[in-house]
Backbone of each chain as ProteinMPNN parsed JSONL, in Angstrom:
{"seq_chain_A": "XXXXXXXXXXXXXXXXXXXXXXXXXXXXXXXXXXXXXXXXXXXXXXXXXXXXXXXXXXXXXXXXXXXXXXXXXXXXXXXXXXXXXXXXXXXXXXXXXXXXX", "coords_chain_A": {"N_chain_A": [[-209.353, -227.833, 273.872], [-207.514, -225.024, 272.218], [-207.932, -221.615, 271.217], [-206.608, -221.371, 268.968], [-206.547, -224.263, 267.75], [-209.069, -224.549, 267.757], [-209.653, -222.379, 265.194], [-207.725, -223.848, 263.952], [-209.002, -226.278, 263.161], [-210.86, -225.616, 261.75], [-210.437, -224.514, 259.751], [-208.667, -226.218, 258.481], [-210.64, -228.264, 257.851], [-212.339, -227.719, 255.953], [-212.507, -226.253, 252.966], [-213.429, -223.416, 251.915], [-213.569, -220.358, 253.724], [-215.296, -218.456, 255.514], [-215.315, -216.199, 257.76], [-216.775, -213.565, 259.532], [-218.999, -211.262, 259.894], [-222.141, -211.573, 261.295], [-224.257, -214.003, 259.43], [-224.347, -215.219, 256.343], [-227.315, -214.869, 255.507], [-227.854, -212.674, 257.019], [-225.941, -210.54, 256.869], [-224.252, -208.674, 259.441], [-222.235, -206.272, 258.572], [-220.919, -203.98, 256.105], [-218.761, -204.598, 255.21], [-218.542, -207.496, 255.53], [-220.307, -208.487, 254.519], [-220.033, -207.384, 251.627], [-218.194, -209.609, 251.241], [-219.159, -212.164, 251.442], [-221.446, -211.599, 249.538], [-219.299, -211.471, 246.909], [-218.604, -214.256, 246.992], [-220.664, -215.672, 247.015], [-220.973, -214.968, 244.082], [-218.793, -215.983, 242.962], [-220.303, -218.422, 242.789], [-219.015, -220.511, 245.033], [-219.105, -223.032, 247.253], [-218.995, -222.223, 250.86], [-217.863, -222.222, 254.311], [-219.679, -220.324, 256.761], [-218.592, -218.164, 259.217], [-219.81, -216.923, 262.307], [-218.445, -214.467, 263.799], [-219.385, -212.603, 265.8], [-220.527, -213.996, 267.261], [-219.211, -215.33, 268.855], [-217.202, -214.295, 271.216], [-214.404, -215.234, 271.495], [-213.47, -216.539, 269.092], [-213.516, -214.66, 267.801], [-211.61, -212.563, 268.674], [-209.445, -214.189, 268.451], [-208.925, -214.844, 265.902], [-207.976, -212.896, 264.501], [-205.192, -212.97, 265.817], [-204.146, -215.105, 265.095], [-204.191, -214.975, 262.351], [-202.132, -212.625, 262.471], [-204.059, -210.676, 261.46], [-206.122, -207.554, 261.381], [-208.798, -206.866, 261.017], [-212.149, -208.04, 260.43], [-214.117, -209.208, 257.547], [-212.568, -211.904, 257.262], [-210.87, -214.35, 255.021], [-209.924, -217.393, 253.974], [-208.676, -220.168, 252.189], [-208.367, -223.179, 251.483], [-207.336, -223.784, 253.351], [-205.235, -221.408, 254.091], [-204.802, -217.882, 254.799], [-206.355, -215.417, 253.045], [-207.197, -213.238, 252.722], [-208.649, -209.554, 253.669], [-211.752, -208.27, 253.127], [-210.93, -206.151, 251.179], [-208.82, -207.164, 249.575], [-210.215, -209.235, 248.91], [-212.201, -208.402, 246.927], [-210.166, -207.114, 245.19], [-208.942, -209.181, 243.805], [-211.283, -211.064, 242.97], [-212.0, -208.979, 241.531], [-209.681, -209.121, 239.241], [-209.651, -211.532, 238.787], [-207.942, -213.17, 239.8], [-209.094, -214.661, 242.282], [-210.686, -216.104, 241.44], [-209.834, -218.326, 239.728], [-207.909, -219.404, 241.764], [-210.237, -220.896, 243.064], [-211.096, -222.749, 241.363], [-208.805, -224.869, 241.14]], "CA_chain_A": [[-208.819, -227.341, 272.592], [-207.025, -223.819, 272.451], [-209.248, -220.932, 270.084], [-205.826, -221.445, 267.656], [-206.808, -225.339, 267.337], [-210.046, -224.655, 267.168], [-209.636, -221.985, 264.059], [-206.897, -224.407, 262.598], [-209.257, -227.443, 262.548], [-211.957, -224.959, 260.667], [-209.617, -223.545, 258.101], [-208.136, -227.282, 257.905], [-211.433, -228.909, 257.361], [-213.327, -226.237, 254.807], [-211.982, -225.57, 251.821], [-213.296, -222.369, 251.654], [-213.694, -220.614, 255.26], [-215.393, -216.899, 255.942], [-215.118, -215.407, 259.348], [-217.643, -212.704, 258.918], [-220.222, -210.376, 261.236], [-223.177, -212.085, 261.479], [-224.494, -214.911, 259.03], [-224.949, -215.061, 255.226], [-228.407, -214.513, 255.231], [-228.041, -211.64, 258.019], [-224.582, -209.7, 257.628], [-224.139, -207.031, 260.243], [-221.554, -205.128, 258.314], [-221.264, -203.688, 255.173], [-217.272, -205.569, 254.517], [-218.921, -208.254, 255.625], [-221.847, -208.693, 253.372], [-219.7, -207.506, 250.59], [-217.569, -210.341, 250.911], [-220.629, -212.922, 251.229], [-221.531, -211.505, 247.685], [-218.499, -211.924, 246.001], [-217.807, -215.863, 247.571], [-221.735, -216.418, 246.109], [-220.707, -214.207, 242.746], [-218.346, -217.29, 242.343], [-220.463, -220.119, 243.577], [-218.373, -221.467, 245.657], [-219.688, -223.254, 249.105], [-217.933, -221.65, 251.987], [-218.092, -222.368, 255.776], [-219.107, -219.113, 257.454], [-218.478, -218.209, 261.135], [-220.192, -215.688, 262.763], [-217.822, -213.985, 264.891], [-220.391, -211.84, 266.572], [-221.962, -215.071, 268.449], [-218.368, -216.245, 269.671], [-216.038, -213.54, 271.223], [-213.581, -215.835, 271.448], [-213.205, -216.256, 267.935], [-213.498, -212.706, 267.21], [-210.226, -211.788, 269.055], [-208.753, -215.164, 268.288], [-209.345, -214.834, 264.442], [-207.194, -211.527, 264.433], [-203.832, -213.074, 266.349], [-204.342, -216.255, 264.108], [-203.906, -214.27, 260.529], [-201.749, -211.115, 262.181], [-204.723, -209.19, 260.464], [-206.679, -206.726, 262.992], [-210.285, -206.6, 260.992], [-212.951, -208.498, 260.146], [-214.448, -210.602, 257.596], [-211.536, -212.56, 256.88], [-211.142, -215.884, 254.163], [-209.26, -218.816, 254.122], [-208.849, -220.629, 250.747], [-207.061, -224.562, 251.531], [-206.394, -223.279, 254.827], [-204.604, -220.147, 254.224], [-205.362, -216.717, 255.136], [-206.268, -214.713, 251.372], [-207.435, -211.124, 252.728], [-209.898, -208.907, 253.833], [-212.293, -207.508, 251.996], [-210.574, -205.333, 250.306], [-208.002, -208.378, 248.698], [-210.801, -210.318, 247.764], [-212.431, -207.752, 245.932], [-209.48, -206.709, 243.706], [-208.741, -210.63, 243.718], [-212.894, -211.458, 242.088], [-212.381, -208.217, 239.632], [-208.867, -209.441, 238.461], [-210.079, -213.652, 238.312], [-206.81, -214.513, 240.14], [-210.403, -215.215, 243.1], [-212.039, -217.744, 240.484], [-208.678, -219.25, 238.893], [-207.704, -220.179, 242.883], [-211.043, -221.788, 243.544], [-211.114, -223.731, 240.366], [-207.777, -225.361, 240.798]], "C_chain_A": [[-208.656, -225.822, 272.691], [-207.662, -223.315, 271.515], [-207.593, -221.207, 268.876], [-206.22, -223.067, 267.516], [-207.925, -225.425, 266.73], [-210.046, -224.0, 265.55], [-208.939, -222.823, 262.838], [-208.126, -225.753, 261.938], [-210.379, -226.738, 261.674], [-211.444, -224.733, 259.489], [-209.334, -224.951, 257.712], [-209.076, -228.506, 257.159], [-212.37, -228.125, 256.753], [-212.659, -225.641, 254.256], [-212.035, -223.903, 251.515], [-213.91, -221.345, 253.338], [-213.747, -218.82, 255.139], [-215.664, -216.437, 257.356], [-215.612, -214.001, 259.086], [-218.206, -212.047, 260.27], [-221.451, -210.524, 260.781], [-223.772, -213.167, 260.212], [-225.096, -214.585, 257.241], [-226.202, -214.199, 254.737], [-227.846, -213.403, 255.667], [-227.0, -210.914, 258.231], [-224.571, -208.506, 257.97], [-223.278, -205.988, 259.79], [-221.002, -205.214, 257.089], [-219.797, -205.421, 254.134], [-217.937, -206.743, 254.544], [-219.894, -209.326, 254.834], [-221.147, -208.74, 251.616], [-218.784, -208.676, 250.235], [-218.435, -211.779, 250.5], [-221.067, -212.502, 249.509], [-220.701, -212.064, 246.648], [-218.15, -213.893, 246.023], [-219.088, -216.531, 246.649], [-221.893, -215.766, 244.487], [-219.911, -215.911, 242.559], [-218.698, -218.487, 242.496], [-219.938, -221.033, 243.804], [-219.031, -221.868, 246.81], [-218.79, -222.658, 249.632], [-218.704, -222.137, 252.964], [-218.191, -221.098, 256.192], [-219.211, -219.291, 259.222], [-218.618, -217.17, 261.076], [-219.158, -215.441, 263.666], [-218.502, -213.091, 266.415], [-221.117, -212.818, 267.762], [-220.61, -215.966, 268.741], [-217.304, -214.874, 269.774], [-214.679, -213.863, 271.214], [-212.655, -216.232, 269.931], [-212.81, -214.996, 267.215], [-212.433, -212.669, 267.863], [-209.058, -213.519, 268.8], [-208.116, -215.313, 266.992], [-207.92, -213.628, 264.134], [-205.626, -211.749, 264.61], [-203.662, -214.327, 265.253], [-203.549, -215.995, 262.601], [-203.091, -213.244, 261.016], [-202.614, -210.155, 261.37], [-205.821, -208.876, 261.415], [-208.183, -206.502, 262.392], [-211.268, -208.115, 260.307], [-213.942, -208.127, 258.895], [-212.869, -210.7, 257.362], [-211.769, -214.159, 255.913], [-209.951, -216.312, 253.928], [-209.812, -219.722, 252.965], [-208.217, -222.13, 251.825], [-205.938, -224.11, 252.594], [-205.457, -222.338, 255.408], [-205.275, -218.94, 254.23], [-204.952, -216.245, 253.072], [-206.188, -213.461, 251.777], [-208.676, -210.937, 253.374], [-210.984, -208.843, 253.065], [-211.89, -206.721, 250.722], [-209.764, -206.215, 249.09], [-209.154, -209.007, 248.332], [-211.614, -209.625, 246.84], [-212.181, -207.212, 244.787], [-209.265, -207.992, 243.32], [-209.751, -211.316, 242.425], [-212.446, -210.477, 240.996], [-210.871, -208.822, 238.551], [-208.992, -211.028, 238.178], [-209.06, -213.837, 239.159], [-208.155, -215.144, 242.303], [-210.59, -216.747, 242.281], [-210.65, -218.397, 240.138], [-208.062, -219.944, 240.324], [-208.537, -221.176, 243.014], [-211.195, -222.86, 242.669], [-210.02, -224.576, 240.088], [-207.985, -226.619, 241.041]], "O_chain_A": [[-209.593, -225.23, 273.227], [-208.148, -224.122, 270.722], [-207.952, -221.146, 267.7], [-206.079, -223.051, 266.293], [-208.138, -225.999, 265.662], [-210.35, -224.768, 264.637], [-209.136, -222.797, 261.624], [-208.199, -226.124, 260.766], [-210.821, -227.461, 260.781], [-211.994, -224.77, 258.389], [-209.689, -225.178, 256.556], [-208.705, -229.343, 256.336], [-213.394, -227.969, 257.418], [-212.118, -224.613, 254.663], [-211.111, -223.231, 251.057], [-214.776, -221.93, 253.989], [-212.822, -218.065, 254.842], [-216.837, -216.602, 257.691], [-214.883, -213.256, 258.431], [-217.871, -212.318, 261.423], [-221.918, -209.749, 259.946], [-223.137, -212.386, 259.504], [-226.064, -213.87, 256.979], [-226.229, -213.254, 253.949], [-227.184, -212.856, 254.786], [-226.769, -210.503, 259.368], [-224.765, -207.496, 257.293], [-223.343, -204.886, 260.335], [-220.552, -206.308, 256.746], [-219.825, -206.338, 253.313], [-218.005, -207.234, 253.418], [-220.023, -210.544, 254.712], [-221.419, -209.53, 250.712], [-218.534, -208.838, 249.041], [-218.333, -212.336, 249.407], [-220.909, -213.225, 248.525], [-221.055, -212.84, 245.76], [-217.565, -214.545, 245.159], [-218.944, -217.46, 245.855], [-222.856, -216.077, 243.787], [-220.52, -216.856, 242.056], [-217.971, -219.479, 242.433], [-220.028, -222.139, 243.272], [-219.587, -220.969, 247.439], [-217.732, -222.472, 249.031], [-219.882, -222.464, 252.819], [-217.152, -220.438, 256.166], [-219.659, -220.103, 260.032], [-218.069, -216.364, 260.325], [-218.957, -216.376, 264.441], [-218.144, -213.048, 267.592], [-221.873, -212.568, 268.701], [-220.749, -217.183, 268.868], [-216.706, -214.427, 268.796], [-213.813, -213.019, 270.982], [-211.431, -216.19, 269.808], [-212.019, -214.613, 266.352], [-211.793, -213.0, 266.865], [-207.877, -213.535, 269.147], [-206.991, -215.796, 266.865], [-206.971, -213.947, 263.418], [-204.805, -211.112, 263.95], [-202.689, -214.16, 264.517], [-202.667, -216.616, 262.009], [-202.987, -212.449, 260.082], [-202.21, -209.16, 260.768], [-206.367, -209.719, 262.127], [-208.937, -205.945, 263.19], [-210.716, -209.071, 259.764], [-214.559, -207.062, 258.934], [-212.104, -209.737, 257.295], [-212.703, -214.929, 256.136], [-208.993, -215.576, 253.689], [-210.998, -219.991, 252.775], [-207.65, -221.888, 252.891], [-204.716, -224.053, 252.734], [-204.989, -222.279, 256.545], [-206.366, -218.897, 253.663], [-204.046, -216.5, 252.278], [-205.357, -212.645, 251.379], [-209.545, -211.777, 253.608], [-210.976, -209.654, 252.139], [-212.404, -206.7, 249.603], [-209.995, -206.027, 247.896], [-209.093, -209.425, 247.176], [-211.807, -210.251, 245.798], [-212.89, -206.889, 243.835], [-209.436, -208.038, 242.102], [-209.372, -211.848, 241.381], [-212.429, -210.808, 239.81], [-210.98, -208.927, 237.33], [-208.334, -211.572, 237.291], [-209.116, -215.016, 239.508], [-207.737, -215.889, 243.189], [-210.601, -217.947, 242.555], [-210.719, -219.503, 240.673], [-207.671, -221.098, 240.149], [-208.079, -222.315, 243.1], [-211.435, -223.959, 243.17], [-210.004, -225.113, 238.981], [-207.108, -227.448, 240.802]]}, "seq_chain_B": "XXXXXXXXXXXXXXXXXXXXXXXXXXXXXXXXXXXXXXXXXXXXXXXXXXXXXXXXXXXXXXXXXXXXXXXXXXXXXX", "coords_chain_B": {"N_chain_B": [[-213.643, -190.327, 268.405], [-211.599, -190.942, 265.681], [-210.113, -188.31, 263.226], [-209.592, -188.157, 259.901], [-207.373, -186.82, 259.22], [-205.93, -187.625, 261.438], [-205.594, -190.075, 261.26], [-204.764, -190.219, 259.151], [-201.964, -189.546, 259.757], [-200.783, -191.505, 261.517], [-200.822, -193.611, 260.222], [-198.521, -192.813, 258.634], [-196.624, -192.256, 260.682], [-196.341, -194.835, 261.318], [-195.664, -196.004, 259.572], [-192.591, -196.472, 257.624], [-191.317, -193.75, 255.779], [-194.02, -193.682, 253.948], [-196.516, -192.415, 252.171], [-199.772, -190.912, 252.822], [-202.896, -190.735, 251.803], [-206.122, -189.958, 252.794], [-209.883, -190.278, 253.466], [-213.147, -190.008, 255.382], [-215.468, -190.976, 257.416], [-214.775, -190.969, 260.402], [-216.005, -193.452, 261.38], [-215.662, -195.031, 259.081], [-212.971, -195.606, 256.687], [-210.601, -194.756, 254.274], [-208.292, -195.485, 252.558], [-205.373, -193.987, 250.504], [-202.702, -195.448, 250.745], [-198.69, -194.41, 249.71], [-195.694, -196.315, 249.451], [-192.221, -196.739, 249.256], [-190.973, -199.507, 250.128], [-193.143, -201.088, 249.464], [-192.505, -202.486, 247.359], [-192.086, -205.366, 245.275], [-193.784, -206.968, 247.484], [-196.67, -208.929, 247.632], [-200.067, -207.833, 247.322], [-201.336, -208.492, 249.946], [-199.43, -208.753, 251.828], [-198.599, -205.535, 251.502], [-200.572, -204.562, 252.552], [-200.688, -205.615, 255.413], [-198.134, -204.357, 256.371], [-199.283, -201.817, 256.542], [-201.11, -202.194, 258.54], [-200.03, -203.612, 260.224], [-198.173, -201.228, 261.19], [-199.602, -199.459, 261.945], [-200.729, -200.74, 265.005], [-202.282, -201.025, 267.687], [-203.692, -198.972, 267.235], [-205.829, -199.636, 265.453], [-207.706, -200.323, 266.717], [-209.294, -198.107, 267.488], [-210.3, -197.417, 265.043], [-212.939, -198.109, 263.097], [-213.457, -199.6, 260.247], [-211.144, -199.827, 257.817], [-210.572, -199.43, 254.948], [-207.554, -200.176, 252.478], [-205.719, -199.089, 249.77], [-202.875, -199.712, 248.164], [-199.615, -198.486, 246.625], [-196.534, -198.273, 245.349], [-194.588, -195.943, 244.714], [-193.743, -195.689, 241.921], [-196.097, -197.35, 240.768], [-197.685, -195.475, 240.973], [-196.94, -193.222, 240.28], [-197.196, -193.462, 237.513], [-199.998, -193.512, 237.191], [-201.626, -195.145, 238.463]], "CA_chain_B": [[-213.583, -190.376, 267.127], [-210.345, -190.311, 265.391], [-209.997, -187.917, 261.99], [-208.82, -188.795, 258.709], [-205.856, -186.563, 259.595], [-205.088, -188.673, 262.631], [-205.309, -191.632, 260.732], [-202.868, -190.274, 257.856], [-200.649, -189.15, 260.704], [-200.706, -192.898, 262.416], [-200.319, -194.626, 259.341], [-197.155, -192.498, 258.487], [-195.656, -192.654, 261.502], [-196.043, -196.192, 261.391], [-194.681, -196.892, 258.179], [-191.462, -195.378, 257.488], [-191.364, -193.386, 254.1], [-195.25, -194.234, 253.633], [-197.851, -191.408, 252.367], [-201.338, -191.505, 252.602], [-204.114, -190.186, 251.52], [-207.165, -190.417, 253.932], [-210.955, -189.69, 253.897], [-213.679, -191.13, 256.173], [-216.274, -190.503, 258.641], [-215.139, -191.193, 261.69], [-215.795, -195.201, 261.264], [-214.833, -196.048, 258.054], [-211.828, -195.131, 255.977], [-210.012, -194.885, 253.209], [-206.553, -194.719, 252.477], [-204.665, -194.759, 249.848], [-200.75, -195.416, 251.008], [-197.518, -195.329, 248.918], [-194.55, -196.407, 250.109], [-191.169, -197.915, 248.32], [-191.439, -200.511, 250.708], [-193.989, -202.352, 248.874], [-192.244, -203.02, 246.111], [-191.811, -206.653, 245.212], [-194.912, -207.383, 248.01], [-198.163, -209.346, 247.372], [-200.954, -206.988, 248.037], [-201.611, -209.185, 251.09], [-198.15, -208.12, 252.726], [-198.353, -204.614, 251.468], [-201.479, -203.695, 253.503], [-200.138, -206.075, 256.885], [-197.349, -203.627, 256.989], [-199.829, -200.899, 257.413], [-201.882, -202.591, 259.882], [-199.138, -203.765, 261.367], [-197.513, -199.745, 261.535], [-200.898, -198.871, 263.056], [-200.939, -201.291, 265.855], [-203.192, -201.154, 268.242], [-205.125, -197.715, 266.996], [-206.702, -200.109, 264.683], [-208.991, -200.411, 267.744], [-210.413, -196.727, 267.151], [-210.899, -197.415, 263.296], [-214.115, -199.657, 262.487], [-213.31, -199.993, 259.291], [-210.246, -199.293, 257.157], [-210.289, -199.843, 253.314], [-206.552, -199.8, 252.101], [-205.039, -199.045, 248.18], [-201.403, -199.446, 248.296], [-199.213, -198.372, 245.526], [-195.075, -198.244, 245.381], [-194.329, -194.691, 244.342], [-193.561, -195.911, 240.832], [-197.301, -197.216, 240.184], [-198.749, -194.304, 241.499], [-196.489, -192.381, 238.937], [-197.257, -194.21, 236.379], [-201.714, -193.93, 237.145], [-202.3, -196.728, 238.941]], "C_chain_B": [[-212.027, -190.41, 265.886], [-211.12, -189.717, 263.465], [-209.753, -188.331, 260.726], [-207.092, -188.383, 259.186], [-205.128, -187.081, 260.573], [-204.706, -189.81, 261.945], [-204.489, -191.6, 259.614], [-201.599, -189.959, 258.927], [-200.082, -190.509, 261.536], [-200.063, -193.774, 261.15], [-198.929, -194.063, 258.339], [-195.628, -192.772, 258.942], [-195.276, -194.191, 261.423], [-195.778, -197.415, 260.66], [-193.448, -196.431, 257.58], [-191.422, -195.197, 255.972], [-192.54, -193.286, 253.49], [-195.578, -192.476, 253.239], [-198.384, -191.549, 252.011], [-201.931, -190.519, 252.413], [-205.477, -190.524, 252.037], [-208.688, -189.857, 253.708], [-211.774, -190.681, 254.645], [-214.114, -190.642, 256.766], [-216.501, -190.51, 259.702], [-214.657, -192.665, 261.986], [-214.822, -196.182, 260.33], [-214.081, -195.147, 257.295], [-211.266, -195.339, 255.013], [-209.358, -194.415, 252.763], [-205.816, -195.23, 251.798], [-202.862, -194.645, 249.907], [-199.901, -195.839, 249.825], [-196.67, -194.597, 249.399], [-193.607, -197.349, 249.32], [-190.89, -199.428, 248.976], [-192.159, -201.669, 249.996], [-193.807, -202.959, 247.897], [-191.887, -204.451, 246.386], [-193.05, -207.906, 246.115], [-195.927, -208.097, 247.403], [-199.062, -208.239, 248.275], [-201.422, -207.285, 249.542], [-200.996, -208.637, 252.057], [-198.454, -206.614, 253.075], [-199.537, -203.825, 252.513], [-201.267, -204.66, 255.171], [-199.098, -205.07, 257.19], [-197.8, -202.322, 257.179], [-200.825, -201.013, 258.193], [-200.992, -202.62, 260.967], [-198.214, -202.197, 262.541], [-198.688, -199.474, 262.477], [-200.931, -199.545, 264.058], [-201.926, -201.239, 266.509], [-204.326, -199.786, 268.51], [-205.931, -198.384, 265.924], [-208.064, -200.081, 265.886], [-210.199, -198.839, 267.6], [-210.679, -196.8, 266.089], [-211.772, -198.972, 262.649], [-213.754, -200.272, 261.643], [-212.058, -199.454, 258.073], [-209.955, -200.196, 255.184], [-208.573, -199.475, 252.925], [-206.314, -199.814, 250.737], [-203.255, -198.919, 248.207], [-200.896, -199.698, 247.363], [-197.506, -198.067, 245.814], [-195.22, -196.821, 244.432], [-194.346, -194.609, 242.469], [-195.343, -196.147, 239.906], [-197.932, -196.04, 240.295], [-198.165, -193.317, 240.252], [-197.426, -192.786, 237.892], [-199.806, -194.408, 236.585], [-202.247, -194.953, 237.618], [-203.959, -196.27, 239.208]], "O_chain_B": [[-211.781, -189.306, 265.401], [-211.999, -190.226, 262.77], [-209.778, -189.555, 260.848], [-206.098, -189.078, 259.397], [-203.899, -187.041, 260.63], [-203.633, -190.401, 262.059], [-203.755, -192.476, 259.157], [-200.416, -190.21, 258.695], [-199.003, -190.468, 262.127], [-199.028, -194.441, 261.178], [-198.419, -194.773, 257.473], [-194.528, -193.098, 258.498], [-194.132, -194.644, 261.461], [-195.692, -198.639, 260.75], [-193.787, -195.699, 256.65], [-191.468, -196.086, 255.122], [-192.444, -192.793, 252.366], [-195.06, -191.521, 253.817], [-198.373, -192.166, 250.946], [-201.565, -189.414, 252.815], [-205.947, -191.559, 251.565], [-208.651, -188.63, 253.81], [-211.465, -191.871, 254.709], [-213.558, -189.591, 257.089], [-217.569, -190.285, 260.271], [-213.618, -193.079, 262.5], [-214.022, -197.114, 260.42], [-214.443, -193.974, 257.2], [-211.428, -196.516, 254.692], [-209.364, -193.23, 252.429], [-205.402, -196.384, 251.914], [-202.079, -193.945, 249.266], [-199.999, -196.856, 249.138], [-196.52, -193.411, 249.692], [-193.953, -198.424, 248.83], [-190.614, -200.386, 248.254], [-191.838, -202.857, 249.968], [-194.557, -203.814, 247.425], [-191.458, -204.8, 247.485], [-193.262, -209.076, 245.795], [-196.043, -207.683, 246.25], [-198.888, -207.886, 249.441], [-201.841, -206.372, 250.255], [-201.553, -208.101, 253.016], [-198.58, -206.204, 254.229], [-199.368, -202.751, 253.091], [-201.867, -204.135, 256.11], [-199.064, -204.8, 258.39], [-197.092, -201.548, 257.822], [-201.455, -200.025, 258.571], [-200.988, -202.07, 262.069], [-197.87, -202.089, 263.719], [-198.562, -199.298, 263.689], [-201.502, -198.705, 264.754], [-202.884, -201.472, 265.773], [-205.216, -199.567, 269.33], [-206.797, -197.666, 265.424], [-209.233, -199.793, 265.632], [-211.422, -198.709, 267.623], [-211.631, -196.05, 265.872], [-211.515, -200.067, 262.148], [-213.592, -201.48, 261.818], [-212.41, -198.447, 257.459], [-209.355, -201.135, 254.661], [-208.32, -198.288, 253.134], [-206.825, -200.837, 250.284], [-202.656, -197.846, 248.276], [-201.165, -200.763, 246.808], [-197.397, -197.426, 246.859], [-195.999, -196.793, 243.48], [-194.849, -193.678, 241.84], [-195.755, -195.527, 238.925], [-198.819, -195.748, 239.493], [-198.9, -192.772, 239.429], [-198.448, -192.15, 237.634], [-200.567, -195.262, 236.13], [-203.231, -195.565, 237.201], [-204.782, -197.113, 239.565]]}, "name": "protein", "num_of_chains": 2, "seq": "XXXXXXXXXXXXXXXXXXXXXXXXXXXXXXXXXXXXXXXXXXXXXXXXXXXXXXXXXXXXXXXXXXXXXXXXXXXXXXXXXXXXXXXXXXXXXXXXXXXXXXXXXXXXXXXXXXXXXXXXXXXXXXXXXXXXXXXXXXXXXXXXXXXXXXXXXXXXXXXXXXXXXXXXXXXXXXXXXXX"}
């Protein structure tokens, strides 16, 4: 399986899908963590993936979405944003009015 | 290390018409670009076309926070 099969069958099976630096409990970086907040601000479940404990992912993740940083989220299998999009996303609701559809 | 001023000078060049506004320490950044370009965009787009302008000096910038505004919001207080 090629790292684009692998990412598609993650995004395709997990509704809600964070590609992050290092693990819920334990995020290594700040975007990272702040996005983890906002995903459990809306209690939603998410799938996360450490990128940090698969390099393969980590540079796979990037050509996948055309987007060059890390965390990244995946709503119903589409790329949403960085950090920065899901943050204005949670303060304006159009975050919560996606997940609740 | 790259500057802020490198990184408003990268993300100019590599957006045609774009200007930014840059501070940051080195790692992380923050920049707020407007360009007429973005009009009609989803915020999604509007900051891929300044990743995308930056290409592969994203590699010297840890972290890049973007605000992107079409000349008109920015008038207008965004």
């Amino acid at each position: 399986m090629t790292i684009e099969e692998r990412i598609k069958n993650t995004v395709d099976n997990n509704r809600v899908v964070l590609f992050m630096k290092g693990t819920p409990q334990f995020p290594q970086c700040g975007f990272s963590s702040r996005a983890v907040q906002i995903l459990e601000a809306c209690g939603t479940e998410f799938e996360a993936v450490n990128v940090l404990s698969d390099m393969e992912v980590r540079e796979g993740i990037k050509k996948y979405s055309n987007w060059p940083t890390i965390p990244q989220v995946y709503i119903d299998g589409e790329f949403v944003g960085g950090s920065d999009i899901l943050l204005s996303m949670y303060q304006n609701g159009d975050l919560q009015n996606m997940l609740n559809q | 290390m790259p500057t802020p001023d490198e990184v408003k000078c990268w993300i100019e060049a590599g957006l045609d018409g774009s200007s930014a506004e840059v501070v940051g320490d080195g790692r992380h950044f923050e920049a707020v670009v407007i360009c007429s370009e973005f009009a009609g965009k989803i915020m999604l787009e509007q900051h891929r076309m300044v990743y995308s302008g930056l290409g592969d000096k994203m590699e010297f910038i840890h972290a890049l926070s973007l605000r992107t505004y079409t000349p008109e919001q920015w008038a207008n207080g965004a």
